[in-house]
N, C-alpha and C positions, 0 to 999 in steps of 0.2 A: 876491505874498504880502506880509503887512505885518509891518510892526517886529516884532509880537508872535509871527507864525506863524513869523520869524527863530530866533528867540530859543527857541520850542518844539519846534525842528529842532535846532537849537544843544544843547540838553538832553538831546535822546533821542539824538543820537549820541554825547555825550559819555558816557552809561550805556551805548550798543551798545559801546563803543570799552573801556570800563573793564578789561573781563576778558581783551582779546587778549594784552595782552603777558604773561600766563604761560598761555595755551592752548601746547598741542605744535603741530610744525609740520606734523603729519598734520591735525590742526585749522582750523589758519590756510590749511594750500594748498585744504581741502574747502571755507571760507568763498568763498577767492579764486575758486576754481573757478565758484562760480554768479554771483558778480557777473560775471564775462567770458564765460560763457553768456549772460546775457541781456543785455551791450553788445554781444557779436558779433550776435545773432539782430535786436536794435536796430540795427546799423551795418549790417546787410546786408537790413534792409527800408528803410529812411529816409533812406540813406546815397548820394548817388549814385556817391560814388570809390569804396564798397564794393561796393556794389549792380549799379553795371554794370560792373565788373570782373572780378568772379570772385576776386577775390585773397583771398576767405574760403574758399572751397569745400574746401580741405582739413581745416575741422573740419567737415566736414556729409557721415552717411555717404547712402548710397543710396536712405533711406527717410524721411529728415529728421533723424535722431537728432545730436545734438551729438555729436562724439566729441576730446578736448582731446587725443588723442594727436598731432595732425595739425598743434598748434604750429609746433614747429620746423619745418616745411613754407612756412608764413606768409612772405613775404618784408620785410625790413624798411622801417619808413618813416622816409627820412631828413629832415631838416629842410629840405633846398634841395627834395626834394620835397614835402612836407608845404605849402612856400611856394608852389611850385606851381600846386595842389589845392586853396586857400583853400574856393571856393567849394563846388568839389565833395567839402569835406571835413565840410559845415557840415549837419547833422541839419536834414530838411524836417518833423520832427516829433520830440517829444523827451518823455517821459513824463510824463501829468500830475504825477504824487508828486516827480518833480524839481525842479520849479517855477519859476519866472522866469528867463529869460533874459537876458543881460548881454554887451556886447560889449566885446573887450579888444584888445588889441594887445601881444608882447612889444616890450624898451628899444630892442634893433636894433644891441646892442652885440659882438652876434658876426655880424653880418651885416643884412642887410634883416628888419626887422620883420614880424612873423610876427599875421596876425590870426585871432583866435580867439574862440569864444563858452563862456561857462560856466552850467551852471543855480545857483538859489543851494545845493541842494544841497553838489555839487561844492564851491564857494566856502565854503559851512561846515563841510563835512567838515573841510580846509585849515587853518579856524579852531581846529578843534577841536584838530588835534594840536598847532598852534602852542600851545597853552593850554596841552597836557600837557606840552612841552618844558618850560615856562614854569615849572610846577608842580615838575619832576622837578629843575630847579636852585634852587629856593626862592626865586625872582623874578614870582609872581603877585601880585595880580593887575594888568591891565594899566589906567591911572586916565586917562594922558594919551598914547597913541602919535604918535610923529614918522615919517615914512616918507621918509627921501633919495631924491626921484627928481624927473624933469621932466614933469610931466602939466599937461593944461587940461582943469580939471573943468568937467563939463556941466551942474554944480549943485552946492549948497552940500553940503560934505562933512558923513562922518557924525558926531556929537558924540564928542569926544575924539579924533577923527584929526587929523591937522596935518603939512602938507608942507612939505618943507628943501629947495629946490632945491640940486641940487650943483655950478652951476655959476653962483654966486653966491660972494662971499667966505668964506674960512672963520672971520672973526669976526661975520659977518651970521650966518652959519649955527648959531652958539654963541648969537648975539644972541637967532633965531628958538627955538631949544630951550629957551634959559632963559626966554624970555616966554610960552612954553604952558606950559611947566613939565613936560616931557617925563619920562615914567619910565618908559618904552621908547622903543627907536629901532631902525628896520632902514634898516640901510647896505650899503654895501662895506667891506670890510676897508680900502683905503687913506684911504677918506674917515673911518670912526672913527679912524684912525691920527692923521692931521689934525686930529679933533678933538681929540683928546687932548693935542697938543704945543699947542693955538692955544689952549684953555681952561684947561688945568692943571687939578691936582687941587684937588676941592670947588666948583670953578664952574660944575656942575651938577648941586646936592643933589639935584636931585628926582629925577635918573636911576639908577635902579636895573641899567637889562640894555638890553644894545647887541646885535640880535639882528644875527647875518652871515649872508650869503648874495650870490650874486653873482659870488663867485672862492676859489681855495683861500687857505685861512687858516692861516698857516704859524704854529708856536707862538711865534716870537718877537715876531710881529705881536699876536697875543692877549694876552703878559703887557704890551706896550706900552700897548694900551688897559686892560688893566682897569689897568695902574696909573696910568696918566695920567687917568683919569676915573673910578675908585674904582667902578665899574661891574661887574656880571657880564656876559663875555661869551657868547653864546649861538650855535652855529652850526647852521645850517641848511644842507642840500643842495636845490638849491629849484629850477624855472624856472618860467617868469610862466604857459606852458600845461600845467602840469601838478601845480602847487602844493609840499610841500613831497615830495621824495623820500624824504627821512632827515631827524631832527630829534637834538639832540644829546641824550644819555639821560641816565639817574641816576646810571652812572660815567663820563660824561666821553667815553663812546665814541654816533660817529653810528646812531640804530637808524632800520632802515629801517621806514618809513611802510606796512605791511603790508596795513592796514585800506583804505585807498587808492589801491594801487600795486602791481601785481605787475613788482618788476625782478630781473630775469632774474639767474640768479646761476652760479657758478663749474659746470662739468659733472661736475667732480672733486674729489678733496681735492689731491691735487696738483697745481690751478690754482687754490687758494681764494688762494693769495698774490701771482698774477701781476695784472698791469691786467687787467681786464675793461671791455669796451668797452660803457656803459649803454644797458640795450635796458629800456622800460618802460613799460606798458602802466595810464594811469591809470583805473581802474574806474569811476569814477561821471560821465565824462567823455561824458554824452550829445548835449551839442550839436555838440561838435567830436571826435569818436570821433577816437584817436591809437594805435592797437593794432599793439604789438610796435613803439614810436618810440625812433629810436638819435639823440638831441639829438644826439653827439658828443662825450661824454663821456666818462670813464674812471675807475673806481673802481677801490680796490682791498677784497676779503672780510676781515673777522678771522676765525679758524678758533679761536681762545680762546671757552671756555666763557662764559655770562653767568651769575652769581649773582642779578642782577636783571630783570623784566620778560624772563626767557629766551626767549618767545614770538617775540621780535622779531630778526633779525638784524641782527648789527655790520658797518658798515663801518670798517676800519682808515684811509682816508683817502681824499680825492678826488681822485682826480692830474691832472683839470685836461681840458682839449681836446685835440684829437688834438696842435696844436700845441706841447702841455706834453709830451707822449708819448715820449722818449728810446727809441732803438734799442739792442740791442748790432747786431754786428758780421752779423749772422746775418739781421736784421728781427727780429728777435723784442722786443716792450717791454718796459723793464725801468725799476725805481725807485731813483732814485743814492741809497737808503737811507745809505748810508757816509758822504754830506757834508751835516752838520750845521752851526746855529749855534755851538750851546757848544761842540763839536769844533775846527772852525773858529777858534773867538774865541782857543782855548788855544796855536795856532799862530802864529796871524797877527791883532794888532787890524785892526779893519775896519768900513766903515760899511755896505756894500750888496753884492750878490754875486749873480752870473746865470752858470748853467752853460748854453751853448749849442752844441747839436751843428749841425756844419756839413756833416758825411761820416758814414758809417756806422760809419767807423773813426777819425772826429776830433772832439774838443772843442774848446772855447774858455771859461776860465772868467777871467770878467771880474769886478775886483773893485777896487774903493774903498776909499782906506786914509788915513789923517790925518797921515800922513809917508812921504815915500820909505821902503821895506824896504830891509833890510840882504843883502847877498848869502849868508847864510846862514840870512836870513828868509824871501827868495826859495826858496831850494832845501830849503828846510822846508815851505816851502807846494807845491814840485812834487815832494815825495815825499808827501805827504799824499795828494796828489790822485792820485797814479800806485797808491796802497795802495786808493785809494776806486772808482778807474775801469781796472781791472786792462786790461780789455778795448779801451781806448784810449787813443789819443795824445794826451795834452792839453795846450794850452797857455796860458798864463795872458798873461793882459794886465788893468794896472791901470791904471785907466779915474779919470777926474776925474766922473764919474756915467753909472748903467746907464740912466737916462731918468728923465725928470719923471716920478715915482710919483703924484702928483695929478692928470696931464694930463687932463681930459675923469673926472677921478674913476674911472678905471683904473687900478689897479697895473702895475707889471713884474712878468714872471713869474719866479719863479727855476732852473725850466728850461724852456728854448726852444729846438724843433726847427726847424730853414729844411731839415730832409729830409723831415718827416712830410707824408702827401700830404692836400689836403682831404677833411673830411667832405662 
């Protein structure tokens, strides 16, 4: 398809897309319902990991009829398998109205790189919502985008893109922004962080919105960038084969990506606030069908009403990979809601801070401070933490730094399981 036939796909889904977020969700799940009718009845002719599997046959009744009761039936496809299946995961045929095929490959930052194809379809749908996050924070439109990553293009990129490699200086990388004159940029949360201390504020007028994606984005990290780079920041829930899951909304809270994405959500109201483990099925995803895919992640539901775009579900936060995933005592995951920064800071000053479980029934919170504590600073900070983590033993040790937070432009996490078993 060309430029133009782009850009006329780009238009009509951004009018398909316009009314979802205040449809009811009797609404939105009858939409979702027939796009994964016809990517199932799609993955299970064209498909050969589908196809000679069987592993759909529980929505298909006796006489051929769809039947989406048979969901939950579906066994999940995890990402070591998914890497697998590359080949046999890959559509021998894929709908004309989808249109061009494109091959990609995820960073490989959680593991071995995962290769994937997308129609441009799929890849503008993607665009589209990034456009309405964009819109919903008052940061459109996009004039010059920078994308932090390491690729070797096959060809001259599109007008207005422009690549930062990250593993380049980070006054080359301020250099590369101010010379395109950048007024969007999608990073990691640690490398905008870096930008922000290497350039200071105003030394990059032209940048309006620093979009995140890539790792959880903790609130002290966020007011760091927008005030070191005068920037709005934008967060994305996002990965490279699936596009954006959730994009951040008009109050500040992440709404899931509905129009594109059916992820799986709490079974209960009394699990709408535990982790739930992301199970998510992207719908226009006909070259590389990914139906009922558990990346490895872990959200957590808001259960708060929305006043705006209600249509759409919140998520209250992303709590990261199974490796972020804290136990209690029991197995069960739980979120150490109770240890905050501002909490924290009113205790004890401090520069970085990593709670790490080592037992079911033990912590270790490691933490950086810019003078020895006082022995009643000490035991201010292990009553804090014994009020925060009732259910365990923890013990504090202050560390000279929790790890190069730019290493490879990876952050530290601020909790870290060495219990939680592989995805």
């Amino acid at each position: 398809m060309s430029e133009l036939q782009a850009k006329l796909i780009f238009q009509q889904l951004t009018q398909a897309f316009a009314a979802s977020p205040s449809f009811s969700r009797r609404e939105i799940e009858r939409r979702q319902a027939a796009l994964i009718e016809r990517l199932v009845r799609h993955a299970q002719a064209n498909v050969p990991f589908y196809r000679d599997s069987g592993r759909l046959k529980p929505l298909f009744r006796a006489d051929g009829r769809f039947d989406l009761a048979g969901w939950a039936d579906l066994p999940m496809l995890t990402r070591n398998e998914a890497k697998a299946n590359e080949d046999a995961l890959a559509a021998r045929a894929t709908p004309q109205d989808m249109g061009a095929l494109a091959a990609y490959s995820t960073s490989g930052s959680t593991g071995t790189p995962l290769k994937f194809r997308q129609t441009l379809v799929q890849r503008v749908a993607s665009e589209v919502l990034i456009d309405r996050a964009l819109r919903w924070n008052d940061v459109w439109p996009i004039v010059s985008f920078a994308v932090s990553k390491n690729v070797a293009p096959s060809g001259a990129l599109p007008p207005g893109l422009h690549i930062v490699p990250p593993d380049i200086g980070f006054d080359e990388q301020i250099a590369t922004l101010r010379e395109c004159r950048a007024t969007h940029a999608l990073t990691l949360p640690s490398i905008a962080a870096a930008w922000a201390e290497a350039a200071g504020y105003g030394a990059l007028p032209d940048l309006r919105a620093v979009l995140i994606t890539g790792s959880v984005l903790a609130p002290d990290v966020r007011a760091r960038i927008e005030r070191g780079l005068g920037a709005k920041v934008v967060s994305l829930y996002s990965a490279s084969e699936l596009g954006p899951i959730a994009t951040e909304g008009p109050d500040g809270r992440l709404r899931v990506s509905e129009e594109i994405a059916w992820l799986e959500g709490p079974k209960g109201a009394a699990d709408a606030l535990a982790p739930i483990r992301v199970v998510v099925t992207p719908l226009y995803a006909f070259a590389t069908p990914l139906i009922r895919y558990a990346p490895g992640d872990y959200v957590r539901f808001s259960t708060a009403t929305a006043k705006q775009a209600p249509g759409l579900r919140r998520l209250e936060a992303v709590i990261g990979r199974s490796r972020n995933l804290l136990r209690l005592p029991d197995g069960r995951p739980f979120v150490p809601s109770m240890i905050r920064g501002e909490t924290l800071a009113k205790v004890l000053d401090h520069r970085e801070w990593q709670l790490v479980q080592t037992s079911l029934a033990e912590m270790t919170f490691k933490i950086v401070v810019p003078r020895p504590p006082t022995s009643a600073q000490t035991q201010a900070l292990q009553a804090y933490l014994d009020a925060a983590l009732p259910a365990h033993r923890t013990a504090i040790a202050f560390v000279d730094a929790i790890a190069n937070p730019m290493a490879n432009g990876k952050p530290y996490e601020l909790f870290l399981s060495q219990i939680a078993p592989p995805d």
